[in-house]
C-alpha positions in Angstrom: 0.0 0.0 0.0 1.4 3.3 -0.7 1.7 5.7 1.4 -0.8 9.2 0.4 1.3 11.4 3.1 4.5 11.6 1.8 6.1 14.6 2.5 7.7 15.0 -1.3 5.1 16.1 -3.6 4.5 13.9 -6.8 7.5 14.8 -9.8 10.0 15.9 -7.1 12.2 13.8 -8.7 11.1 14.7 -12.5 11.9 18.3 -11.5 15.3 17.2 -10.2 16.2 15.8 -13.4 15.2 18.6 -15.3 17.0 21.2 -13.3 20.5 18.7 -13.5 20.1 18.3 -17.6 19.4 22.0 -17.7 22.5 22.6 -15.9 24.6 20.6 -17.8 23.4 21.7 -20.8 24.6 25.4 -19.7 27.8 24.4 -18.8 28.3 22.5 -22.6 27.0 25.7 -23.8 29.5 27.8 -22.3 32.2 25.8 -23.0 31.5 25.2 -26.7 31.1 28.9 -27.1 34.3 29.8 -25.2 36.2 27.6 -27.6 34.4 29.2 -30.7 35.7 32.8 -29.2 39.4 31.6 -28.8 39.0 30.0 -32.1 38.1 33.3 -33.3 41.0 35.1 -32.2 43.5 33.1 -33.0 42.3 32.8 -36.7 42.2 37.0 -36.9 45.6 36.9 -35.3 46.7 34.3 -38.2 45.5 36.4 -40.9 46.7 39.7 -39.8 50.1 38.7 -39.2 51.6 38.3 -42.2 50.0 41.5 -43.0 51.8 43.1 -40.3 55.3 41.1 -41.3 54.7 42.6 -45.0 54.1 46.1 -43.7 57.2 46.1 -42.0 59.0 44.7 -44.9 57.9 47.4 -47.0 59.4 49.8 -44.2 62.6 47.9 -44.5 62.6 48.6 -48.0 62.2 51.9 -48.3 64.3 52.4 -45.6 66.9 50.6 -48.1 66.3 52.6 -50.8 66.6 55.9 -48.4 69.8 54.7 -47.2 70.9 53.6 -50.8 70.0 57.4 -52.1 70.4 59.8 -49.0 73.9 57.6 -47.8 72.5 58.0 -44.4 70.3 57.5 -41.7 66.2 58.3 -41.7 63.2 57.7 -39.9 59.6 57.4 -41.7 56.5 55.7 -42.0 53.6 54.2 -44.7 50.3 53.9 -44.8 49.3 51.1 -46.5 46.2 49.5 -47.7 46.3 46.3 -45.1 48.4 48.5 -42.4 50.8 50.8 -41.9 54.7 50.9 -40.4 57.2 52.8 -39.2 61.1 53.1 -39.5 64.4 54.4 -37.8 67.6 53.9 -39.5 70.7 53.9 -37.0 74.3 54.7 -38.3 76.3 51.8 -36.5 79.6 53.6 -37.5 81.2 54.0 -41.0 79.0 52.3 -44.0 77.4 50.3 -41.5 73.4 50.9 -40.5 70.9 49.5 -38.4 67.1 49.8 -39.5 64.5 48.8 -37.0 60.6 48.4 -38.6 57.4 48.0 -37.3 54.1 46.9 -38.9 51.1 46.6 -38.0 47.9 45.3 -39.2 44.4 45.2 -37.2 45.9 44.5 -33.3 49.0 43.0 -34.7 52.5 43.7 -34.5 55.4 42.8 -36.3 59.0 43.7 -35.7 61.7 43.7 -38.2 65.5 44.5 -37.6 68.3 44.5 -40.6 71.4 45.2 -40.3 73.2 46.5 -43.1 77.0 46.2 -43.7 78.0 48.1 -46.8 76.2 51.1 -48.7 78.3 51.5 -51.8 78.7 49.6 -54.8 75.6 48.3 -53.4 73.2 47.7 -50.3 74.6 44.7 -48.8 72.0 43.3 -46.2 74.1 41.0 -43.3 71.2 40.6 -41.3 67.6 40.6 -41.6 65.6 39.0 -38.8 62.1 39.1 -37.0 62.5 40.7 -33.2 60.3 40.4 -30.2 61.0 44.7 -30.4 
């Protein structure tokens, strides 16, 4: 015989289950959209990259070419159509420069640094590397 007095009301445990599913279900749904965010960001970060890199190399260039024509150093900067940079050319002592570049593109920022060893008969590049800044 079942007892009419129980002191949990009928679907007590239905409503228990519901709340636990609906719970998990929130915390999948957080989760899954977390990872879509990060995925997100790292995929803008992957495309605007090499758009920063080739901003700076286009800095580097005409840095190159200013060095090449003026036979000293020069600062400037571009505005390009997928970012813009910036240059400083450093003398390092007789033909020898430094030219440090920075590009950027949406929230990213590329750093370039060459190192130039000769000016005359030519530009002779020694060094041409990516730096952290």
């Amino acid at each position: 015989m079942r007892n009419v007095n129980s002191t949990r009301p009928r679907g007590f445990a239905l409503l228990l289950g519901i709340l636990v599913l609906g719970s998990v279900c929130t915390v999948v749904t957080i989760g899954y959209a977390t990872s879509v965010l990060l995925s997100m960001r790292s995929n803008t970060f992957e495309l605007q990259s090499p758009k920063a890199r080739a901003a700076a190399t286009a800095c580097v260039e005409t840095a190159l070419n200013q060095l090449r024509t003026v036979q000293g150093p020069s600062n400037g900067s571009l505005t390009l159509s997928n970012g813009s940079c910036s240059y400083v050319t450093t003398s390092l002592g007789g033909s020898s420069y430094r030219v440090g570049a920075t590009g950027t593109s949406g929230n990213v920022i590329r750093y370039l640094q060459v190192t130039v060893s000769s000016l005359t008969p030519s530009v002779t590049v020694s060094s041409w590397q990516d730096t952290s800044n």
